[in-house]
N, C-alpha and C positions, 0 to 999 in steps of 0.2 A: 583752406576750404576745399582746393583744389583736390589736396591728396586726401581728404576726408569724404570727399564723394566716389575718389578711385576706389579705394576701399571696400567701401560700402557696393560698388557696385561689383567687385570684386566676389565678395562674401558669398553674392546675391547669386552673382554666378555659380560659384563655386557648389555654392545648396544644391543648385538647380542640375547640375553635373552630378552628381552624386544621387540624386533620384527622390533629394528628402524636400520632395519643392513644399512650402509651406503651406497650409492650409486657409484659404480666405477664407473670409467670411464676405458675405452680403446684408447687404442694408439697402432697405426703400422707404420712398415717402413724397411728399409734394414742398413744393418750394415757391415764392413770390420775390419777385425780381424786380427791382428800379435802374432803369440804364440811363443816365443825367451826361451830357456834354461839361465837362470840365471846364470849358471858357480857355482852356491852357494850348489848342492843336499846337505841334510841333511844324508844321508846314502846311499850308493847303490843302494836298490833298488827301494828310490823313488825320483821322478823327480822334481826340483823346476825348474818351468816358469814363464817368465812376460807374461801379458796378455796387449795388446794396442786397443783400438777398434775407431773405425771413425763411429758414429752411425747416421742414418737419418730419416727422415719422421715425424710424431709426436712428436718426443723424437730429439732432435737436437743437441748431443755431445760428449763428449772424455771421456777414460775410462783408468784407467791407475790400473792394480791388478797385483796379483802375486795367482799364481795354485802351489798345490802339488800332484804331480799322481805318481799312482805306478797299478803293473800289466804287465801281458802280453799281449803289444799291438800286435805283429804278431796275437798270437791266439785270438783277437778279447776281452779281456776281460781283466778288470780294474776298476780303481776308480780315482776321482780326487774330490777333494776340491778346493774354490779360494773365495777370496775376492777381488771386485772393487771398487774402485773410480769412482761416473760417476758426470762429470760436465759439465753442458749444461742449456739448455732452455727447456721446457713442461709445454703448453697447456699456456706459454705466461708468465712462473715462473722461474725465474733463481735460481740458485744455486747448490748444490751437494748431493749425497745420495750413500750409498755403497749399493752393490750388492753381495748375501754371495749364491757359489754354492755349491752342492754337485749329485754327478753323479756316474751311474753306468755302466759296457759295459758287457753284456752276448751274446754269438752267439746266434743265434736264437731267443733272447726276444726284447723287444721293451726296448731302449735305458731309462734309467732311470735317470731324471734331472729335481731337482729343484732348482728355482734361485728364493730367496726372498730379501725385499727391508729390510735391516738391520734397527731391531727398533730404533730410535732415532738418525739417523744417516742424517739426513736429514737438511739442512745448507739453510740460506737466504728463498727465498720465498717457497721453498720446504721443510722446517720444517714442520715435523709432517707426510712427505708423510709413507704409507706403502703400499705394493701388493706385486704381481707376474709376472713374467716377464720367458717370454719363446720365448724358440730360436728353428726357425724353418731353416732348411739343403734343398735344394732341391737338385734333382738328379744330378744335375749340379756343385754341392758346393758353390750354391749361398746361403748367409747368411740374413735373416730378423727376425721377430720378432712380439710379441704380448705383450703389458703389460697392464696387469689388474691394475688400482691402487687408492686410496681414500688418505683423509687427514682425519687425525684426530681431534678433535675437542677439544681444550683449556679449 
């Protein structure tokens, strides 16, 4: 697994060096989210949740992860990791791909979160997908989304 990610990340490089960076594409749309306590924490003081999401627009599907957070959520400040399962339809391609985050919360600063497309995780017509994928809050708590994302090439 190990040399199959050098590789790949290798390739990725190599495109990039050469000037033939790949073409994304973008997708948008809104999404709804269930965050549930596991009942499982690994120690006190950090939190294991399932993550459920109902996602729409470009991206058409179901997500099914588990988060581990820890922090002081009253005062505003933490951390949290997760991995998803997402399974759906994009851009007319079915199959599955995991979604690996890691985040941060400081008062005052601007919210710290990235959420990338797990290398080689990518199942049926969606083999090979990789990008980024970012989740947009509005004041409201309404939940959508932007993802930047390419296939890589065999």
């Amino acid at each position: 697994m190990r040399k199959l990610l050098i590789a790949a990340a290798l390739s990725l490089s190599t495109t990039l060096l050469q000037g033939q960076s790949p073409a994304m594409n973008h997708a948008t749309g809104t999404f709804e989210v269930k965050v549930m306590p596991t009942g499982h924490d690994p120690e006190p003081t950090i939190s294991s949740l399932s993550i459920d999401k109902q996602i729409h627009g470009d991206l058409e599907a179901t997500t099914k992860g588990e988060m581990l957070a820890a922090g002081d959520q009253k005062a505003g400040l933490g951390g949290y990791v997760a991995i998803e399962r997402v399974t759906g339809k994009l851009s007319g391609r079915i199959g599955t791909f995991a979604l690996m985050h890691s985040g941060t919360m400081v008062p005052g600063q601007p919210y710290d979160l990235k959420i990338i497309v797990v290398p080689g995780s990518g199942t049926g017509d969606l083999s090979g997908i990789y990008g980024t994928f970012h989740i947009i809050i509005d004041s409201a708590g309404k939940h959508s989304y932007t993802f930047d994302y390419a296939f890589s090439t065999k």
